[in-house]
C-alpha positions as CSV (number, residue, x, y, z in Angstrom):
1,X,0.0,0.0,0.0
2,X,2.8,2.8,0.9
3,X,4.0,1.6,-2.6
4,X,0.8,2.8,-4.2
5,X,0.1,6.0,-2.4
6,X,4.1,6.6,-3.0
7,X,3.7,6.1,-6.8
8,X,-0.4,8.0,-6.7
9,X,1.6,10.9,-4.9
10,X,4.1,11.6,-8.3
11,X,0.7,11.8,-10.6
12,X,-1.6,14.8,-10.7
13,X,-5.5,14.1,-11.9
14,X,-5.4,15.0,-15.6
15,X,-2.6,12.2,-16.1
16,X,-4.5,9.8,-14.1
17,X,-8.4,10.9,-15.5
18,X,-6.3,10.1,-19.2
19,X,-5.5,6.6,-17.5
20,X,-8.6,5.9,-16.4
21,X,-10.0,7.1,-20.3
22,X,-7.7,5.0,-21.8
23,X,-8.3,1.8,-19.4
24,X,-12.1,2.1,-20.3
25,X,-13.0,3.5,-16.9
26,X,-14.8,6.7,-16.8
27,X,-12.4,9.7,-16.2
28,X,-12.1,12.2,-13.4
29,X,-15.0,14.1,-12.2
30,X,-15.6,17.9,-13.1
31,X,-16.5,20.9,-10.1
32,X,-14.7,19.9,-6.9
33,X,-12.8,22.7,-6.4
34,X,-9.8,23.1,-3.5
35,X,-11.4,25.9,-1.6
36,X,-9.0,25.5,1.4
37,X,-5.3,25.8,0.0
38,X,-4.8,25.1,-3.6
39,X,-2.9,21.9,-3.1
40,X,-3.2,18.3,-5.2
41,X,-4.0,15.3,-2.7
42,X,-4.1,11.8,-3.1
43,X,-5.0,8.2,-1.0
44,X,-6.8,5.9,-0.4
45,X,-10.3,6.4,0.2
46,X,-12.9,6.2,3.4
47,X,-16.5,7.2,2.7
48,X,-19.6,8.4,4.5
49,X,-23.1,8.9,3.1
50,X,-25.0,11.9,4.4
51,X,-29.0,12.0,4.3
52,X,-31.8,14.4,5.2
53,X,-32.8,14.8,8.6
54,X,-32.3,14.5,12.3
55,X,-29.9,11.2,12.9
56,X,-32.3,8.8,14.5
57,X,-32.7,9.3,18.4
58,X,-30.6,6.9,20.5
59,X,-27.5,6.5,22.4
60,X,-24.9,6.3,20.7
61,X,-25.3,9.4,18.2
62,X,-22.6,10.9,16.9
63,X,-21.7,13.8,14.9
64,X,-21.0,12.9,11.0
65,X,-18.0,11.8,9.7
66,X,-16.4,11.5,13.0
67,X,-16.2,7.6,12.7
68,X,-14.4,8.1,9.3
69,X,-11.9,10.5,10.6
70,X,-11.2,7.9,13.2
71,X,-11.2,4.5,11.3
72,X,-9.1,6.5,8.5
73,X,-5.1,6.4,8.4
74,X,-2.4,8.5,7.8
75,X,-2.8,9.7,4.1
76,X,-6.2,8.5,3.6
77,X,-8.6,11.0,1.9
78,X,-12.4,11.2,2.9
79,X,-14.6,11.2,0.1
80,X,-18.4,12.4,1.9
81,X,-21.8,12.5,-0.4
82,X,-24.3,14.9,0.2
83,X,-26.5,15.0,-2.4
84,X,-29.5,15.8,-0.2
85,X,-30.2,19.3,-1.6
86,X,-30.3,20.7,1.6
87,X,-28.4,23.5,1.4
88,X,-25.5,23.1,4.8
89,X,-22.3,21.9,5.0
90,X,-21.1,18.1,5.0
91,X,-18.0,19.2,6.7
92,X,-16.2,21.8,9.0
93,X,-13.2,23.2,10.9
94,X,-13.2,21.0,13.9
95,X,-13.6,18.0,11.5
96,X,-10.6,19.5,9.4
97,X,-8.6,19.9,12.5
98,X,-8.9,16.6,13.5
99,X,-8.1,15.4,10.4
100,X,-4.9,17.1,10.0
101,X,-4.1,16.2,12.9
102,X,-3.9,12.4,12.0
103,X,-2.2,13.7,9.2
104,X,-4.9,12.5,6.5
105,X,-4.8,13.5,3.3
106,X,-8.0,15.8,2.5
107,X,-11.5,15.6,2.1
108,X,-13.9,15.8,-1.4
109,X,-17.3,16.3,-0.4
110,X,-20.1,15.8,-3.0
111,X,-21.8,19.2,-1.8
112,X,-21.1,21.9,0.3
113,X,-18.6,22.3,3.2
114,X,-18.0,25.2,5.7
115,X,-15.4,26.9,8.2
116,X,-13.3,27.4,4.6
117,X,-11.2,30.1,6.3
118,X,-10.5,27.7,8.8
119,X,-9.5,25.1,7.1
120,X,-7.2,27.1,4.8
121,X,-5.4,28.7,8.3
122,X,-4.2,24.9,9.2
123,X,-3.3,24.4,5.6
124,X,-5.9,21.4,5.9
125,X,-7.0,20.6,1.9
126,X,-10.9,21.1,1.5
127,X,-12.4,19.8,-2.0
128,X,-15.8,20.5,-2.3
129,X,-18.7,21.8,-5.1
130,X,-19.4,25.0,-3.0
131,X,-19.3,26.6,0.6
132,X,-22.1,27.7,2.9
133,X,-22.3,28.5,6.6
134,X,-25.1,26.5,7.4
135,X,-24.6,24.4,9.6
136,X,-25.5,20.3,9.4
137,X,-27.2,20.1,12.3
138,X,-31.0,19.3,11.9
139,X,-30.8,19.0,8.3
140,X,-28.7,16.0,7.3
141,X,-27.1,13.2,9.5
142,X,-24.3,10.4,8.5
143,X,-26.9,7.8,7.5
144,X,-23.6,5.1,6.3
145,X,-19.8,5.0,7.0
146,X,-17.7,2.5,4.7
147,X,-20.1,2.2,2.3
148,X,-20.3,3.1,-1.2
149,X,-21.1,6.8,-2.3
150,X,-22.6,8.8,-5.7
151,X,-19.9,11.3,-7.0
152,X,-20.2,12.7,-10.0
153,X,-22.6,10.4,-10.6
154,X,-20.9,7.1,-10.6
155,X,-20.4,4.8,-7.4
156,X,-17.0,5.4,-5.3
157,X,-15.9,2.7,-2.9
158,X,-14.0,2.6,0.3
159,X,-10.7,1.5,-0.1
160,X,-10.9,2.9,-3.9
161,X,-8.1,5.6,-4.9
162,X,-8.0,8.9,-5.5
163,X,-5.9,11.7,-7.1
164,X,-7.4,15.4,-6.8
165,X,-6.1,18.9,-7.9
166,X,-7.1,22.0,-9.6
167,X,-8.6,20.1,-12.5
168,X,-10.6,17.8,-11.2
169,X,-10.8,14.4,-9.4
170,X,-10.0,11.1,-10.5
171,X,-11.4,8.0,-8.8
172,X,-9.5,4.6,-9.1
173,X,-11.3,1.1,-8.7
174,X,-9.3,-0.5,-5.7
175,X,-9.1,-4.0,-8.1
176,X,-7.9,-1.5,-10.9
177,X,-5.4,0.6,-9.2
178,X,-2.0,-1.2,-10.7
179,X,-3.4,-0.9,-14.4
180,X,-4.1,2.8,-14.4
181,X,-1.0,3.2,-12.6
182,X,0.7,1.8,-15.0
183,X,-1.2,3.8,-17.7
184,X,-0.8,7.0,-16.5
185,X,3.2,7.1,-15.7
186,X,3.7,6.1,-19.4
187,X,0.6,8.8,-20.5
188,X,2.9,11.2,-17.8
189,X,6.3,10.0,-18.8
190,X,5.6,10.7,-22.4
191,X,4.0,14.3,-22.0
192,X,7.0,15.4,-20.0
193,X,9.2,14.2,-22.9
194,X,7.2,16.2,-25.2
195,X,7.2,19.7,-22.8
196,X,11.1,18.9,-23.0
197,X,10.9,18.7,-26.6
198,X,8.6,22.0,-27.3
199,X,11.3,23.7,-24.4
200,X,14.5,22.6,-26.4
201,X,13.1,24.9,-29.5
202,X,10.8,21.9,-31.4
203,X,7.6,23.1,-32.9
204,X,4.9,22.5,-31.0
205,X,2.8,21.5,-33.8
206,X,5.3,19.2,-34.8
207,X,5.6,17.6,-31.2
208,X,1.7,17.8,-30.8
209,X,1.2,15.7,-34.1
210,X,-0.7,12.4,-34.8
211,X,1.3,10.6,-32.3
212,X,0.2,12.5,-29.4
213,X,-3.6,12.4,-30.5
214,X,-3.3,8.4,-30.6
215,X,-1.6,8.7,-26.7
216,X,-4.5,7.4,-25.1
217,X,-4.9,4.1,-27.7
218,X,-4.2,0.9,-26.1
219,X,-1.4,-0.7,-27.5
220,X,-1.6,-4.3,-28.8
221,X,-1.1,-6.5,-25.7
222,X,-1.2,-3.8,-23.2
């Protein structure tokens, strides 16, 4: 596993979402943005479905995603759905801090989040489709922790992979992870020995030709 989030760590999203393209597996997902610091994460992924509503009365209730935060290791990433369309925040600043402090990754939430400002003053990386300041509390609950989430519209696992930055965020199948790998250090390998190329005085056009618009075409036996 260090391996993989070792090797995950050298790639950023668009290299990995050409991967994924070229594997068959739909590409990275458009509109999560950093809104935090502007800084590329990666990991493994943890998961937590958020619903409408009160949690249901009992005693042991518990605040969302504080059971991801504490099953999740050092470099993990949560990924959180809230596709309620309630309008409040799937995650804040105490949930940030206690994330950094177990040194995870980031988080991705399929909705809002809140306590940006926060967030961005402990250098804690916040994906998210927007910010608000309403607060979670009476609107939505953690309805499922490990289990699989909507993002983007297709299903994201726990223990799945994950490569986000300014461009968007690419998920990797968990059973898939070596092959797009693979994929995208040649796809990355061979597009920083064409930026060499174009910077060594080589026409762009030239460098850009048919060979870079068949990049993404399986090879036979690959």
């Amino acid at each position: 596993m260090d391996e993989i989030r070792a090797r995950l760590a050298k790639l950023d999203a668009c290299a990995v979402s050409d991967a994924l393209d070229q594997c068959g597996i739909r590409p990275s997902v458009t509109g999560l943005a950093p809104l935090s610091v502007r800084r590329r994460i990666s990991g493994r992924i943890v998961t937590v479905k958020l619903s409408a509503g009160s949690p249901p009365p009992g005693p042991h209730a518990r605040h969302l995603c504080t059971a991801a935060i504490d099953r999740a290791q050092a470099g993990d990433v949560v990924v959180i759905e809230q596709l309620t369309g309630i309008d409040c925040a799937g995650w804040g600043g105490i949930l940030s801090n206690a994330a950094a402090h177990k040194r995870l990754a980031g988080v991705i939430i399929e909705g809002p989040a809140r306590d940006i400002d926060e967030s961005a003053e402990i250098g804690f990386p916040v994906y998210a489709r927007c910010a608000t300041a309403r607060t979670a509390r009476g609107r939505v609950h953690e309805s499922e922790t490990g289990g699989p989430v909507q993002v983007g519209g297709d299903a994201v696992h726990e223990g799945d992979w994950v490569v986000a930055d300014a461009s968007g965020a690419a998920f990797i199948p968990a059973a898939r992870i070596n092959e797009v790998l693979e994929a995208a250090e040649r796809i990355a390998a061979k597009e920083a020995g064409m930026t060499k190329a174009v910077l060594a005085g080589h026409r762009v056009s030239d460098v850009m030709g048919a060979d870079y618009e068949r990049l993404l075409e399986k090879k036979p036996g690959a």
